[in-house]
N, C-alpha and C positions, 0 to 999 in steps of 0.2 A: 462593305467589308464583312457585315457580321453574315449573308447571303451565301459569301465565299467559305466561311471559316469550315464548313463541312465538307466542301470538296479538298478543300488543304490540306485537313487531319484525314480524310481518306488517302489522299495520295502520299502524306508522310505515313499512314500505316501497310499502302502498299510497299514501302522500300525496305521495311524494315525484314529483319530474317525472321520467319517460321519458327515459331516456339516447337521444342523437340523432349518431346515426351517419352520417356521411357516405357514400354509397354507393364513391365511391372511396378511402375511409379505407386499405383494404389497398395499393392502389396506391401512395398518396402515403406510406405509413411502408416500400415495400420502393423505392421512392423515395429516399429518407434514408438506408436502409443505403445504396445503392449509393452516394450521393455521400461518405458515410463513409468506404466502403472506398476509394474513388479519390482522398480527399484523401490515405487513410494511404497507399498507392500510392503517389501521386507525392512524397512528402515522402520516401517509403522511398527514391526513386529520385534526389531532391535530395541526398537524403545521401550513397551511394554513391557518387554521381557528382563530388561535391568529395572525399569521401577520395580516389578515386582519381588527382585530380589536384592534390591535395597530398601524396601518398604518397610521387614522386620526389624532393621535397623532403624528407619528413620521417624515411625512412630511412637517417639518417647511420650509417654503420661506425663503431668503434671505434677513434681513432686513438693511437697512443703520445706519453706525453708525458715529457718529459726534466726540468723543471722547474714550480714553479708559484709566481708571485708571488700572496703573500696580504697586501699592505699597503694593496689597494683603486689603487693609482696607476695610471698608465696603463703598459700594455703590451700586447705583441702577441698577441693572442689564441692558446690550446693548439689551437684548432680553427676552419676555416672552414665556411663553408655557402653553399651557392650561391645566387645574389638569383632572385627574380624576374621574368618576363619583362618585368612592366609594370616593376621597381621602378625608385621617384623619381630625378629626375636630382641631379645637385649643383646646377644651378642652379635646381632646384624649390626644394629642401629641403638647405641646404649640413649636412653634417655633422661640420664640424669639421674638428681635425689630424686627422689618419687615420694609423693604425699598420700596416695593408699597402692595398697597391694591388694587383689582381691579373685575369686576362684566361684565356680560355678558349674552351669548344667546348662547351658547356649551352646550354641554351635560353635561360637570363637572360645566358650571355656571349655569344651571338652568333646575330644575325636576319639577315633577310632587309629592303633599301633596298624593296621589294616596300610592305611596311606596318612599319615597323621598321628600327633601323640593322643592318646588315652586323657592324659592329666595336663591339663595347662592354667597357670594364673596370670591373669592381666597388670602389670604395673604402669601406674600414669605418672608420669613425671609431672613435675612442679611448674614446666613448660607448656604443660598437656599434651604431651605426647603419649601418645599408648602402647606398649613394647608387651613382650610373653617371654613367659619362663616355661618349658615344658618337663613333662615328666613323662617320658615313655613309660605304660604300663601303670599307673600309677593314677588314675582318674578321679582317686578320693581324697587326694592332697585339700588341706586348708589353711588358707591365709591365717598368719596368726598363730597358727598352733603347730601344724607341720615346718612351716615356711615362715620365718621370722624378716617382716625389715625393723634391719637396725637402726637406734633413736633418734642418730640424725636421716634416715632415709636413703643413705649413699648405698647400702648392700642389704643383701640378701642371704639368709642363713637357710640350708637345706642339708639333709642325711642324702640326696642325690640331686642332681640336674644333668638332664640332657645336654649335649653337645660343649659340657660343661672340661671336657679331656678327662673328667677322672671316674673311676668305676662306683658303685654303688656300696653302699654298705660297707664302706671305708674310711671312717672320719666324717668330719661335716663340710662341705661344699658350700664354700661362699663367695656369691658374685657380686664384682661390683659395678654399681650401676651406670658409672661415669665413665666406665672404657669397657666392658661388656665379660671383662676376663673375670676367669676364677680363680679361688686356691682352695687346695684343701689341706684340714687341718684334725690333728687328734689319729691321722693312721699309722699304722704302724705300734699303735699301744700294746697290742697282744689279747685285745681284746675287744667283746663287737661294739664297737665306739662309732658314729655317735649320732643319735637325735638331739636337735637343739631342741631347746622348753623356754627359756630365756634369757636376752641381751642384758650383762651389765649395765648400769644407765648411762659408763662412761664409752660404752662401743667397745673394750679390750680387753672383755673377755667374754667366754657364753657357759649357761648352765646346762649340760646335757644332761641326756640319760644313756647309761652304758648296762648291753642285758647282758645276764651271764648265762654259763654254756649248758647246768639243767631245764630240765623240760617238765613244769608240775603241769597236769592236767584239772582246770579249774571244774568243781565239783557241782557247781550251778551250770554252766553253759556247755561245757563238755570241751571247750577250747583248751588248745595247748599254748601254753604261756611259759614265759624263761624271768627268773625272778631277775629284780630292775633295782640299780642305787644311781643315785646324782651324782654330777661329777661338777668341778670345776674345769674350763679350760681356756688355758693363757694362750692369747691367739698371736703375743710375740714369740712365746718363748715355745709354742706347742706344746707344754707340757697340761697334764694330765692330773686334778688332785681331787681323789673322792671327798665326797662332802657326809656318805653316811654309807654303812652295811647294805648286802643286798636284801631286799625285804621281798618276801612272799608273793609269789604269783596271785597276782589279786586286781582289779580292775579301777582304776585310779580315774575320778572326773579330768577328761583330760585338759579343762579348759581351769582346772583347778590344781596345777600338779605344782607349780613353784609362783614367788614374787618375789622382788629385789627388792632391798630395802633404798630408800633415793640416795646415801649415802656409799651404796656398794657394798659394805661393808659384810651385812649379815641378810638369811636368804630366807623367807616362811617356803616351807616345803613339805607337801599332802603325806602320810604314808597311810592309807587305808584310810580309817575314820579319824585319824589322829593328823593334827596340824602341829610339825616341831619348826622351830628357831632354830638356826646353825648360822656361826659365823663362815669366815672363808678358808678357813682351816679348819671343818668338821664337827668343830667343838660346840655339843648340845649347849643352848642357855634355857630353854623353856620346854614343855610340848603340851596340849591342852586336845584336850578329848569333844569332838564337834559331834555326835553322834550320826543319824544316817539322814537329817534329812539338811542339814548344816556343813558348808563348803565353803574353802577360800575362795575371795570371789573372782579371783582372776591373776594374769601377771601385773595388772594396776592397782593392787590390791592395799598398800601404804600409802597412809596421808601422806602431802607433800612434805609434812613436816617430819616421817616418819613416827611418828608418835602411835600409831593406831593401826590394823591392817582390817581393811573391810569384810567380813563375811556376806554371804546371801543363805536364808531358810527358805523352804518350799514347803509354801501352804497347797497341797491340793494332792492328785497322785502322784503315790512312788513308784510301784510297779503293779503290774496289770492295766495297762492304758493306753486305749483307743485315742485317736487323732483328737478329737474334741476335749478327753478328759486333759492329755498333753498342752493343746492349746488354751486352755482355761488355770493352768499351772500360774500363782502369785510366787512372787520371789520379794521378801524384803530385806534391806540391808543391815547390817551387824556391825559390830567393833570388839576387835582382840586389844587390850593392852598389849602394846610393842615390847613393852619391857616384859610382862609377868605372864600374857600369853589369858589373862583374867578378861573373861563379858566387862565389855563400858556400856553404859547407856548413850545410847546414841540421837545427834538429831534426827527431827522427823522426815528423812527422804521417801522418796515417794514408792508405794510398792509397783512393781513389774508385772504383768502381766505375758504369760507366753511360755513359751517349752522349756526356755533356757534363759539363761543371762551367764555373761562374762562382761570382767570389767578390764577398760586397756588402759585406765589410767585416771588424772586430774585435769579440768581445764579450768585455766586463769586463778588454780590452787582452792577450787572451791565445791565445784562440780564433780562429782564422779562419772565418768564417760565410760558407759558399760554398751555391749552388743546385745539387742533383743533376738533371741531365736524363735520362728516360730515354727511347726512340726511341718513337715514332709505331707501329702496329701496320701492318705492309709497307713500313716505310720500305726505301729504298735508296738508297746514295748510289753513285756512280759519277761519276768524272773529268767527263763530259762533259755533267754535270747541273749547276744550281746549286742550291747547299748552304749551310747554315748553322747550325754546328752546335745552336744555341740558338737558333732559329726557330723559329717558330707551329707551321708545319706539318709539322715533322720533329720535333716533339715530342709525346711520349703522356703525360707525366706530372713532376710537378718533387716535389721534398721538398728544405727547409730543414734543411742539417746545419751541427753547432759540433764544426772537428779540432781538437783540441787536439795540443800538441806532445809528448805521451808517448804517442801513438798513438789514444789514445781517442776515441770519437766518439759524439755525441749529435744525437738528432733534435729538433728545434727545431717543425718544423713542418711537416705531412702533410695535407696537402688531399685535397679530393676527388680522383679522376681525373679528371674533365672541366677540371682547373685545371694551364693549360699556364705560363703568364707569373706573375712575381710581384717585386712590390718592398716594402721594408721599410725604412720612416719611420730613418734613419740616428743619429736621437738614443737610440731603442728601442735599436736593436740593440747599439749602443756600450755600454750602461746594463745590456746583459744580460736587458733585460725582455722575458723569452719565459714563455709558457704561463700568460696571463691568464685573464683569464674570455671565454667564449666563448656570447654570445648568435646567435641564428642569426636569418637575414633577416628581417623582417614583412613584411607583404602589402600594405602602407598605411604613407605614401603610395603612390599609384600615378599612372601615365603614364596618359594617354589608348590609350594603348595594350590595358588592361586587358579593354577591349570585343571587341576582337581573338579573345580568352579566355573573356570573358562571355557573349556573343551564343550563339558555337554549345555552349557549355555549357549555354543556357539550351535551345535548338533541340534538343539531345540530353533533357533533361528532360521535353520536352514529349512527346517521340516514347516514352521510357519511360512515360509517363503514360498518354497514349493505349495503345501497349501492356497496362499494364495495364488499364486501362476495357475493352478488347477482351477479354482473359480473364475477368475478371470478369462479363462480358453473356453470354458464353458460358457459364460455369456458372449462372448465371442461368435461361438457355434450358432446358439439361437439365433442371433441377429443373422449368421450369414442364412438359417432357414424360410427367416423373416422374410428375406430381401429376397432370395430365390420364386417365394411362394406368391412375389407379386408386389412387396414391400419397398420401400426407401433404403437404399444403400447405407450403412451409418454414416453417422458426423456428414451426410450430404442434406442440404435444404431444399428445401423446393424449386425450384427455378421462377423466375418470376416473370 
């Protein structure tokens, strides 16, 4: 049998049909590799091409963390991450209370009115979500000082907002953060009403500033300036109640311009080198002469218990100064009698070091929780420039410190460098809720803007594609010269 088995399988392979080969069969299978390899090619090159443009995003530093709430509640995130260029507006996709508000010089904080707004700030909700406030035109907006959230974190106080239905320079623009809509409030006064300065502690009502309609030209910087008074404004009733006269075109620390007392009741508020006391009807109780190198220290400025309102002095330069002399700037803390507006001696918190200090408030009624600034890389300030010490663009960098009054000090919170402005939802901070969970932006939702990003990413892909299809035809070629000149056909083996 086994004698036979070869003539069997010959004559079962004589019956079978003649395999039929197509004369271009070689062609149409080195065909298929090629289009193989150029799919793997350009999917190589799809892929690259998003790591690399999510890379700046995704490599966050290491930051230090002073605390960590682990009871799940809300608190302010141990770490930020910078949004998105496209990411969703508040009024796309509201995000809720939000626990910081915050502003910068990233590609998600600030575009170009070209295809994109100028000014934009990032608010993170308490959810971790990350939504944007824009401000066409407008790229040196700052958290905190221009743009206020209110103490519980539900809204947003601004003299404008994009997309917001109401025009600029007409009252104050407040959005809120739980349905994405605005309202505005204070127009129609007859007057150019208003920047907010600061939230009452109860949310219902805000301290502006209303300019009036001369023009002095200030004699140091050559700027034109319109002299500026406080106002009261009741955001049920819209009404309108100055708090003092207008005072003299003159340049005011902006990060020192008013404080509420935690009672509501009565207001510390800068004029020039002079720090006065006013209730909520106008009426002077105190005013106390800080000279020029002595500032209120902020809108957080009264103990919890109101009894006291913080100052900060700067030991180092005033004016005339270079990046380094700015950065090398001490700032230490102070105490006004609440009542008499008289120097107390104070405990010993810890001095500051850096360009600037403002303070946004108390945590757990003990800690003063002030913003470190540090300068702009070539700043310089000089007399006959205008300055400000916690301005956009005289700042390179901020970090959230907690002094406490035996010297000690904790970092609260360390952002990126690209993150110059920052405010912190006032209920938070009072509560001590620092060093939450810290989820970092998503990519989705996104702005129409996205395409912006999309398009010539996809135009970069295509050209890597091509690219590769171009080298690949090229070693293609060799081989067919290879094979001509006497060579092995590719992908064929020897015969054996």
């Amino acid at each position: 049998m086994t004698g036979q088995l070869p003539e069997v399988l010959g004559e079962v392979g004589d019956s079978m049909p003649p395999a039929r080969l197509t004369p271009d069969v070689w062609r149409r299978g080195r065909r298929a590799r090629r289009r193989s390899r150029l799919l793997r090619a350009g999917a190589a090159a799809v892929l690259v091409l998003l790591v690399a443009l999510a890379l700046p995003w995704a490599l966050d530093r290491p930051y230090p963390l002073s605390s960590t709430v682990g009871d799940g509640g809300p608190a302010v995130p141990a770490r930020l991450s910078l949004p998105w260029m496209w990411q969703a507006t508040v009024q796309m996709d509201p995000p809720g209370p939000a626990s910081v508000l915050f502003g910068g010089d990233s590609i998600g904080l600030r575009g170009t009115d070209i295809f994109d707004s100028e000014g934009k700030l990032a608010v993170v909700g308490r959810d971790g979500d990350y939504r944007m406030l824009l401000y066409a035109g407008w790229d040196s907006i700052a958290a905190g000082e221009n743009a206020l959230l209110a103490p519980d974190g539900t809204r947003v106080a601004q003299s404008y907002l994009e997309g917001s239905g109401f025009e600029a320079d007409n009252g104050v623009t407040i959005v809120d953060l739980t349905t994405g809509r605005s309202s505005q409030h204070g127009a129609g006064q007859g007057l150019d009403c208003c920047a907010p300065v600061a939230w009452a502690p109860d949310g219902r009502s805000l301290l502006v500033a209303v300019s009036g309609a001369d023009e002095v030209v200030d004699e140091r910087t050559g700027m034109i300036r319109r002299p500026e008074r406080l106002a009261l404004l009741d955001l049920a009733t819209d009404t309108l109640l100055p708090l003092r006269d207008f005072t003299p075109a003159r340049a005011v620390r902006s990060a020192s311009r008013a404080a509420f007392a935690p009672d509501g009741q009565t207001v510390a508020v800068t004029e020039g080198e002079t720090v006065r006391l006013v209730d909520r009807a106008g009426r002077l109780r105190w005013s106390a002469e800080l000279g020029d190198r002595t500032y209120l220290a902020g809108i957080g400025a009264f103990s919890p218990d109101g009894t006291r309102i913080a100052t900060v002095t700067l030991d180092g330069c005033l004016d005339e100064c270079d990046e380094a002399a700015l950065a090398a700037r001490r700032w230490s803390v102070g105490f006004l009698d609440a009542a008499t507006g008289r120097p107390l001696p104070g405990p010993g918190f810890p001095v500051v070091t850096g360009s600037a200090v403002r303070a946004l408030g108390w945590a757990g009624g003990r800690e003063l929780v002030v913003l470190r600034y540090e300068p702009e890389h070539f700043a310089q300030k000089t007399r006959d420039r205008e300055w400000n010490d916690t301005g956009w663009y005289e700042t390179g960098h901020v970090t959230l410190l907690a002094l406490a009054p035996d010297g000690a000090t904790r970092t609260l919170l360390d952002p990126p460098d690209d993150v110059l402005t920052m405010d912190v939802a006032q209920d938070l901070l009072t509560a001590d809720r620092f060093g939450g969970p810290s989820p970092t932006a998503a990519m989705f939702p996104a702005r129409d803007i996205i395409w912006v990003a999309a398009v010539p990413a996809a135009c970069l892909a295509v050209v890597l594609g091509l690219v590769a299809l171009a080298v690949v035809r090229a070693i293609r070629r060799r081989q067919r010269v290879q094979w001509k000149s006497g060579g092995i056909p590719p992908g064929r083996g020897k015969a054996a």
